[in-house]
C-alpha positions in Angstrom: 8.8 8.3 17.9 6.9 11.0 16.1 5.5 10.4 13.1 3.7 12.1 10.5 0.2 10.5 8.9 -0.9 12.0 5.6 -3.4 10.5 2.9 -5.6 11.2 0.0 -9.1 10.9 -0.3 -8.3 6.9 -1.2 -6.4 6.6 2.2 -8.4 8.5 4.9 -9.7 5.7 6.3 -6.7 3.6 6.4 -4.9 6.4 7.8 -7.0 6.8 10.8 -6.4 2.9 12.0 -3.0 3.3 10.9 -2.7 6.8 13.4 -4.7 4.5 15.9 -2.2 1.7 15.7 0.9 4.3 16.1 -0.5 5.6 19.3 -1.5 2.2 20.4 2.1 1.2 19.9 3.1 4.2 22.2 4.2 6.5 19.2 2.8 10.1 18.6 1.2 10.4 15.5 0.5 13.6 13.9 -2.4 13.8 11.6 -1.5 16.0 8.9 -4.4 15.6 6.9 -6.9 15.5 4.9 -10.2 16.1 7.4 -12.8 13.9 5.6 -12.7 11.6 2.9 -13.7 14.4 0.0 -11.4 14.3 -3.2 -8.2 16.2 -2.7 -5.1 16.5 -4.7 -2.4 13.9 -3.2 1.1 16.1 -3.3 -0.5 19.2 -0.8 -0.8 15.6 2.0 3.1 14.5 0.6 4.6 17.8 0.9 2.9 18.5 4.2 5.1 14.9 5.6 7.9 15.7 3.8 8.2 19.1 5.0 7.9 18.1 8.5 10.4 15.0 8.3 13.2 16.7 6.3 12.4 19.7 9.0 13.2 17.4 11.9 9.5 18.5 13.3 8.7 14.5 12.9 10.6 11.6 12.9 9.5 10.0 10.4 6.0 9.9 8.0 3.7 7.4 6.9 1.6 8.5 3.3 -1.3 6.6 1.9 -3.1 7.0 -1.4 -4.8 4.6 -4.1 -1.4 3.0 -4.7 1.2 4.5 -2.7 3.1 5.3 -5.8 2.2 9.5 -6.2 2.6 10.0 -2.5 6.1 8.7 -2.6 6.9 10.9 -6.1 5.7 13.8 -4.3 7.3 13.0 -0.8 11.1 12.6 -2.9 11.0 15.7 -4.6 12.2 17.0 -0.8 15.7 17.1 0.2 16.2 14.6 3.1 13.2 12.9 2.4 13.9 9.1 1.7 10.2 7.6 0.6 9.3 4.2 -0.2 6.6 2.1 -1.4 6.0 -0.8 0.4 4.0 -3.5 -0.3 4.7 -6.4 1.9 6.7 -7.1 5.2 10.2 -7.4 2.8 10.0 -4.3 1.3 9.0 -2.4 4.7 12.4 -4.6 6.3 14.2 -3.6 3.7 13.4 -0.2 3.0 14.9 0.4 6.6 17.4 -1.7 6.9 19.5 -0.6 3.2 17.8 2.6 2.6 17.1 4.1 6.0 13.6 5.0 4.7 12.1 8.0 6.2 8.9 7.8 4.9 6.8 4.5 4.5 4.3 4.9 1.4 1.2 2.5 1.2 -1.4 1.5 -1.0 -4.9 1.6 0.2 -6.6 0.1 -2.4 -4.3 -3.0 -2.5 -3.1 -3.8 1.1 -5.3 -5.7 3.6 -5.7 -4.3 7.6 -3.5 -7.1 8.9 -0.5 -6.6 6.3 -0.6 -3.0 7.0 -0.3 -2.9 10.5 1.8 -5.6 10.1 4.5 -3.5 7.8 4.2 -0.6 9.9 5.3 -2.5 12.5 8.3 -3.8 11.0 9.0 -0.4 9.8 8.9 1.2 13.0 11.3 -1.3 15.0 13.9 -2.0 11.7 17.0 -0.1 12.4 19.4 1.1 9.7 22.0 -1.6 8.6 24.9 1.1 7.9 28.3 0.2 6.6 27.5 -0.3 2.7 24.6 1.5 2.5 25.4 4.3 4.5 28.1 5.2 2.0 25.4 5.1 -1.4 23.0 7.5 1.3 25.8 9.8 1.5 25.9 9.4 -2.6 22.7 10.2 -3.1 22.5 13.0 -0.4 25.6 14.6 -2.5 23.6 14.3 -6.1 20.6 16.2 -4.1 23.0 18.9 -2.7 24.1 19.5 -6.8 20.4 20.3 -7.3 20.3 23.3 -4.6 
């Protein structure tokens, strides 16, 4: 898979072992910033994943900041984008399997190493249940498509 790596100042370190992990795991990540570990302003990082997902350019994206929380606000303002905070190995199954989660939002500040690579793993092999939840997708797909 390709997938997209973003973070905020908070996350640039955890995004580097997390783009380390994805290529480890035989993925291609794409590091879409930021450079160092200077302040920056979180939704420039989101929009730059969010673009590239809902563009088909990537797969899927992975966005960390202090909480996860902004990075997935910012990430769902995009059509097509499907973001979710996770926070342990249920919420990273789950996300996937009833939401068909595009985008995997993480806390830096509150996650250990271990649980992260841990989540991302799930994430990356949990395949979309369907059936029920494909029909509230195509539900909330139609409430974005009143917006445009």
């Amino acid at each position: 898979m390709k997938i997209a790596v973003a973070s905020d100042h908070r996350g640039y370190e955890v995004k580097g072992k997390i783009i380390d992990l994805l290529n480890q795991l035989g993925h291609e990540a794409v590091d879409e910033g930021p450079e160092s570990g200077e302040s920056v302003d979180y939704p420039e990082f989101a929009a730059r994943v969010a673009k590239s997902v809902a563009g088909g350019g990537t797969d899927r994206g992975i966005l960390i900041c202090g909480t996860g929380i902004g990075m997935c606000i910012a990430a769902n303002k995009f059509t097509g984008v499907r973001a979710a905070p996770c926070h342990d190995d249920l919420t990273a199954e789950m996300s996937r399997l009833h939401n068909d989660a595009n985008v995997m939002c993480l806390s830096a500040d509150l996650l250990g190493e271990q649980l992260v690579n841990r989540m991302v793993e799930i994430w990356l092999k949990t395949e979309f249940e369907g059936g029920r939840h494909a029909r509230r997708l195509e539900k909330i797909a139609d409430y974005e498509s009143e917006e445009d």
